[in-house]
C-alpha positions as CSV (number, residue, x, y, z in Angstrom):
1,X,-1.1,9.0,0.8
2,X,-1.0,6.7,3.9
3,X,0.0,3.7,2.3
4,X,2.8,1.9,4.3
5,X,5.7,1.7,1.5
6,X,6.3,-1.8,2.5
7,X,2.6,-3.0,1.8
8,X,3.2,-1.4,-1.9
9,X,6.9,-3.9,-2.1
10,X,5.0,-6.8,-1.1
11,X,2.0,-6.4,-3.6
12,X,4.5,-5.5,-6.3
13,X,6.4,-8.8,-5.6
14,X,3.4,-11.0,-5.4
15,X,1.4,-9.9,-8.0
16,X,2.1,-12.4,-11.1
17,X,2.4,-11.4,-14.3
18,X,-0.6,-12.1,-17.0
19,X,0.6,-14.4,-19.6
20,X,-1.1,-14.3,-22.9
21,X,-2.8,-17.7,-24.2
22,X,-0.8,-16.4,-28.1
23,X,2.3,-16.5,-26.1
24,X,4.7,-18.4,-28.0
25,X,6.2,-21.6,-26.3
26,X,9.2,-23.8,-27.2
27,X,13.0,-22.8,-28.6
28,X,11.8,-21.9,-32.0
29,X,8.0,-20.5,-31.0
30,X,6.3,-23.6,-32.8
31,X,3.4,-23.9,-30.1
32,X,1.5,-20.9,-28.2
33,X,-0.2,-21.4,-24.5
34,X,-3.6,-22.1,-26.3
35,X,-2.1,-25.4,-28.0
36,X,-1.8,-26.4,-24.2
37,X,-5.3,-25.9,-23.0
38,X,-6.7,-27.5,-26.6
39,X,-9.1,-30.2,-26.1
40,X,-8.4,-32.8,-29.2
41,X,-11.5,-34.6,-28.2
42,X,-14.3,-31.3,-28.6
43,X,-15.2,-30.4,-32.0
44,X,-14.4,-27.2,-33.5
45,X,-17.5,-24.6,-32.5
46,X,-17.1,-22.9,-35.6
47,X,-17.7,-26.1,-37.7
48,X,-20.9,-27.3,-35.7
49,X,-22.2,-23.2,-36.6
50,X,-21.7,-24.0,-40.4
51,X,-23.1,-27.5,-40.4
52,X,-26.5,-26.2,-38.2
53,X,-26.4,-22.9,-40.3
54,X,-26.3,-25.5,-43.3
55,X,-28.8,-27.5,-42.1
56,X,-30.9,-24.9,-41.1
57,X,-30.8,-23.9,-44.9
58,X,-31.5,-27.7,-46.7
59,X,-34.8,-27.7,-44.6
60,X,-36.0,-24.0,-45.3
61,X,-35.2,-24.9,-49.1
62,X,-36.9,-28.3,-48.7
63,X,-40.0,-26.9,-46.8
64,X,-40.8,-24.7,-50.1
65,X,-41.7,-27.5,-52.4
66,X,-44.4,-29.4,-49.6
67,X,-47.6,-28.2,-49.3
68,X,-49.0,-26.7,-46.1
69,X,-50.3,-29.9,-45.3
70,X,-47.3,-31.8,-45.8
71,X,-45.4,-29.0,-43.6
72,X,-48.2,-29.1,-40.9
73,X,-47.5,-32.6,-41.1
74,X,-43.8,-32.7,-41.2
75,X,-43.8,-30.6,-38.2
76,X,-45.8,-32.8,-36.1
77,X,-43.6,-35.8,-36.7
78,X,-40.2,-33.8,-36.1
């Protein structure tokens, strides 16, 4: 093939191993690799999706009982 077999040994030995993020950490597996990377301070992006989906649904039901003068009008403040 006209590889040198000692460039294959050296890639073999340096190439690291992928580690999955569901990789289960500790003596008993209570944690996984994602608990690590976990940002306590960022909101969950699945709860802000519900709350705007929510939200998005209150002001279409809302918008139905104004007028099309109140909407027109509703629009221009917001």
């Amino acid at each position: 093939m006209g590889i040198d077999p000692e460039n294959i040994t050296d890639s073999l030995c340096t190439t690291e191993k992928n580690i999955s993020l569901e990789m289960p950490l500790g003596e008993n597996g209570e944690m996984i690799m994602m608990d690590i990377f976990r940002n306590p301070n960022v909101e969950n992006a699945d709860e802000e999706m519900v709350h705007s989906d929510s939200l998005q649904t209150e002001i279409s039901r809302s918008f139905q009982l104004l007028n099309d003068r109140e909407k027109e009008t509703t629009c221009y403040f917001f």
